[in-house]
C-alpha positions as CSV (number, residue, x, y, z in Angstrom):
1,X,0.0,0.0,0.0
2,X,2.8,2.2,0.3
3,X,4.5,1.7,-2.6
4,X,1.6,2.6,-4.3
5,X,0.5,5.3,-2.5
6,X,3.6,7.0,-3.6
7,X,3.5,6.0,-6.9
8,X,-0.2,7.5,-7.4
9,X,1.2,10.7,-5.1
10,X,4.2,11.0,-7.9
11,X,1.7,10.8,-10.3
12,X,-0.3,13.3,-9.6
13,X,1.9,15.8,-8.8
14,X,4.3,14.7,-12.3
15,X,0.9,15.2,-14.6
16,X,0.2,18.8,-12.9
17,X,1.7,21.9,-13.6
18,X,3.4,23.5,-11.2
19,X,4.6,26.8,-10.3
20,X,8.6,27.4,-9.6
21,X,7.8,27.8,-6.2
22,X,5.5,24.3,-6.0
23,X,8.3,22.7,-7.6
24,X,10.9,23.6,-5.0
25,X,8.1,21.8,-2.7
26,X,8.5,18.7,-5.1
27,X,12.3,18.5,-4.5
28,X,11.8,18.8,-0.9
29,X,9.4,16.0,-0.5
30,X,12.1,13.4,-2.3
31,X,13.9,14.1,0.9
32,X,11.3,13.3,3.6
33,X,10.7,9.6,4.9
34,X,7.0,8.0,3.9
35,X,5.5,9.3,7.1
36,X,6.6,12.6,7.0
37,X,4.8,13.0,3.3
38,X,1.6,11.0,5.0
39,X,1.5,14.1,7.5
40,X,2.2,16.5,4.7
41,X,0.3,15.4,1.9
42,X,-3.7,16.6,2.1
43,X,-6.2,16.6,-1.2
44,X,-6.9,20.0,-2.4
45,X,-9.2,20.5,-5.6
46,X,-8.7,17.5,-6.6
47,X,-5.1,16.9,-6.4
48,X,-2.3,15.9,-3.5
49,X,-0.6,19.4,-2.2
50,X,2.4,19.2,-0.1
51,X,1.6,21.8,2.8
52,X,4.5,23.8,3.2
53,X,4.2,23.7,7.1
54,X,6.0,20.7,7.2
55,X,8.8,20.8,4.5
56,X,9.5,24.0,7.3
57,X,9.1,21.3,10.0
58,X,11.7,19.0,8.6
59,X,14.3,21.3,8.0
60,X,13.4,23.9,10.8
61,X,16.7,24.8,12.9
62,X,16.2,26.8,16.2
63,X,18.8,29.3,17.5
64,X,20.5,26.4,19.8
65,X,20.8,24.4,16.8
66,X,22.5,27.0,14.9
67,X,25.1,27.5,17.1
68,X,26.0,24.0,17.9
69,X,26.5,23.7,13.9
70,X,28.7,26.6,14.1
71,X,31.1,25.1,16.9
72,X,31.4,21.9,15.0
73,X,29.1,20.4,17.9
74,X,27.3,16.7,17.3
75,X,24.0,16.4,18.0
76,X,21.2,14.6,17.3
77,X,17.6,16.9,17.1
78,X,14.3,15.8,18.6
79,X,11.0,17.1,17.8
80,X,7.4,16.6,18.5
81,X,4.2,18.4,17.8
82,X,2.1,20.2,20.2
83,X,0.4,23.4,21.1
84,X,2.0,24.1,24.5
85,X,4.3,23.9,26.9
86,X,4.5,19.8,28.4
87,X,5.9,18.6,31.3
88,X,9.7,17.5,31.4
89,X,8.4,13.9,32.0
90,X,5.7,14.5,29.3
91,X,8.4,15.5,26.6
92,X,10.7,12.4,27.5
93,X,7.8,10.0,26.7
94,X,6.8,11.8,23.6
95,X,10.4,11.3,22.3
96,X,10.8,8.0,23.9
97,X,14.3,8.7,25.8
98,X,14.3,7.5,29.4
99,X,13.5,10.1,31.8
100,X,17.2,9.9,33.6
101,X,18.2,11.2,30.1
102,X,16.4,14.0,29.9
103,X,16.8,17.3,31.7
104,X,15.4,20.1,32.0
105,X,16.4,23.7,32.4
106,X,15.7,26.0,35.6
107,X,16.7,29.9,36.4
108,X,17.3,31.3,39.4
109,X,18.4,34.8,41.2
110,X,20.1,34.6,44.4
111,X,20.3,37.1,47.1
112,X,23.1,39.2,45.6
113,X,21.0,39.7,42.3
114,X,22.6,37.2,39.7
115,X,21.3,34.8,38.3
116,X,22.2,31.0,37.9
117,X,21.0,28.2,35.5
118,X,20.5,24.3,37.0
119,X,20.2,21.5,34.8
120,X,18.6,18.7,36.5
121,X,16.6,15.4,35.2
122,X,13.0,16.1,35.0
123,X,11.8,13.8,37.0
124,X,13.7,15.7,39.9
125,X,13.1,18.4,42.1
126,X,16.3,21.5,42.5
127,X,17.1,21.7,45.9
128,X,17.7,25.1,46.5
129,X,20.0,25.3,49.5
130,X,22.5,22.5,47.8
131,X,22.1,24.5,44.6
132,X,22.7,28.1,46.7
133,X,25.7,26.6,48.3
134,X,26.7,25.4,44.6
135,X,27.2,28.6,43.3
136,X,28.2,30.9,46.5
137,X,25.2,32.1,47.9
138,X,23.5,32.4,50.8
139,X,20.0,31.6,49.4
140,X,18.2,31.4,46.3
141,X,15.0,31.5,44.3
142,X,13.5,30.4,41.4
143,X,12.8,33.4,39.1
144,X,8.8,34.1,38.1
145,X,7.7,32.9,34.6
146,X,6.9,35.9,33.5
147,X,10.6,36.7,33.9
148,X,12.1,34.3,32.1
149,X,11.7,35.9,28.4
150,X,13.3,38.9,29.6
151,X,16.1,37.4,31.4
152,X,16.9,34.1,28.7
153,X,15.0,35.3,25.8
154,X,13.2,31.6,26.1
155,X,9.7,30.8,27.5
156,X,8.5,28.9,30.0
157,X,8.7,24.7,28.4
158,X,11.6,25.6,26.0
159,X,14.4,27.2,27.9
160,X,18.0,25.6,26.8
161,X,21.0,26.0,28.6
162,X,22.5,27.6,25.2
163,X,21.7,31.0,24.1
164,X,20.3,32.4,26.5
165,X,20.8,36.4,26.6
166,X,23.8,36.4,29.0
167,X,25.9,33.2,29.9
168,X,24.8,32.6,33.3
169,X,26.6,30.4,36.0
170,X,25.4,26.8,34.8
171,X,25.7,24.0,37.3
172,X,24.3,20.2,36.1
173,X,23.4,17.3,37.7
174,X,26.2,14.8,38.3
175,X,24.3,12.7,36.3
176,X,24.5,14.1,33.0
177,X,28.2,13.8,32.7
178,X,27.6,9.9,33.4
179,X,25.0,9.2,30.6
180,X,26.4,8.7,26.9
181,X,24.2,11.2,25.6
182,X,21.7,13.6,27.5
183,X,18.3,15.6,26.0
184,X,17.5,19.1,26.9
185,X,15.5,21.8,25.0
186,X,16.8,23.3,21.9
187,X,15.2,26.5,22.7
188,X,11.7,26.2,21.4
189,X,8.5,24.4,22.7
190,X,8.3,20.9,21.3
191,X,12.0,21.0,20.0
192,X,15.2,19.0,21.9
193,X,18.8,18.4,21.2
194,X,20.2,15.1,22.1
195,X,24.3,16.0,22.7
196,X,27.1,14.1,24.6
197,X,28.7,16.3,27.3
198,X,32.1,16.3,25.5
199,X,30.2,18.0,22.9
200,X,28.3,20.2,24.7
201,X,31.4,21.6,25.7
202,X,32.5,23.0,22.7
203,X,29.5,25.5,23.5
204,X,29.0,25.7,27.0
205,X,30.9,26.1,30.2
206,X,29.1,24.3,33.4
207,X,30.3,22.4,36.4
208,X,28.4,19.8,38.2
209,X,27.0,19.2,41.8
210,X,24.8,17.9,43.4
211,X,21.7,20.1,43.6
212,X,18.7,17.6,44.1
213,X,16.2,16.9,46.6
């Protein structure tokens, strides 16, 4: 059935004449897997339209993603669609990666003003007087959402450790220098980079400690 639902799809589309800008569509789809042109392909007036939408989706890069590419970094990219911000756990099912693997990204502000960045794995809970004694304070607090655009430039479900605004003092989990490879956002709801820590590296300076309830 799926050969030849591609065959009748490259049919269609072959007898049709297109415009320059439907036929750059046409060159896209050659490189998209069978379920990727199931999601894309919907009958319009008669014939199968690819909707541009998701040639984006396939080849979308967000601003983490960009500058791992520019450091040389290795990573492997992780998306899934949704209309909102998900839970850390929520996200690890939906891109079937253990939990352990997965972390997510929290700002702070301790008492002297600055801010700090803890990576943890979702499933856990930041203690904040291991994570205050982490990074020299004597206390500190997790910074309101409604902060966090103006302070990263991310929103509340896809905040990455890269590119935020400033470099902030990042501390991570022991954890995530014992996994192979580890998942965190790439900056946009619904959108992760999978990345080894000697990788990660090459982008971002962090130490680890133990910060966990």
């Amino acid at each position: 059935m799926e050969k030849s639902l591609e065959r009748g799809m490259g049919n269609n589309l072959s007898s049709e004449r297109f415009s320059p800008k439907e036929k750059q569509v046409q060159r896209t789809n050659s490189a998209l897997s069978y379920k990727q042109k199931m999601l894309a392909f919907v009958v319009n007036g008669g014939r199968l339209v690819l909707l541009e939408k998701e040639i984006m989706k396939a080849d979308y890069k967000t601003n983490v993603m960009r500058i791992l590419d520019k450091a040389g970094a290795q990573y492997v990219p992780h998306s899934f669609e949704t209309d909102s911000a998900v839970t850390g756990i929520e996200a690890a099912r939906r891109i079937g990666i253990d939990e352990e693997r997965v972390f997510k990204t929290l700002v702070t502000v301790g008492k002297t003003g600055r801010n700090y960045v803890f990576v943890i794995p979702v499933a856990r809970e930041l203690d904040l007087k291991k994570a205050a004694a982490a990074v020299g304070e004597k206390n500190i607090e997790m910074i309101k959402s409604s902060q966090l655009l103006a302070v990263t430039g991310y929103v509340h479900g896809g905040c990455s450790p890269i590119g935020m605004k400033k470099q902030f003092v990042t501390v991570m989990h022991p954890t995530f220098e014992e996994c192979g490879t580890v998942v965190f956002s790439a900056g946009k709801i619904g959108y992760h980079v999978e990345i080894s820590p000697q990788e990660l590296k090459k982008v971002l300076k962090y130490k680890t400690a133990d910060i966990t309830v």
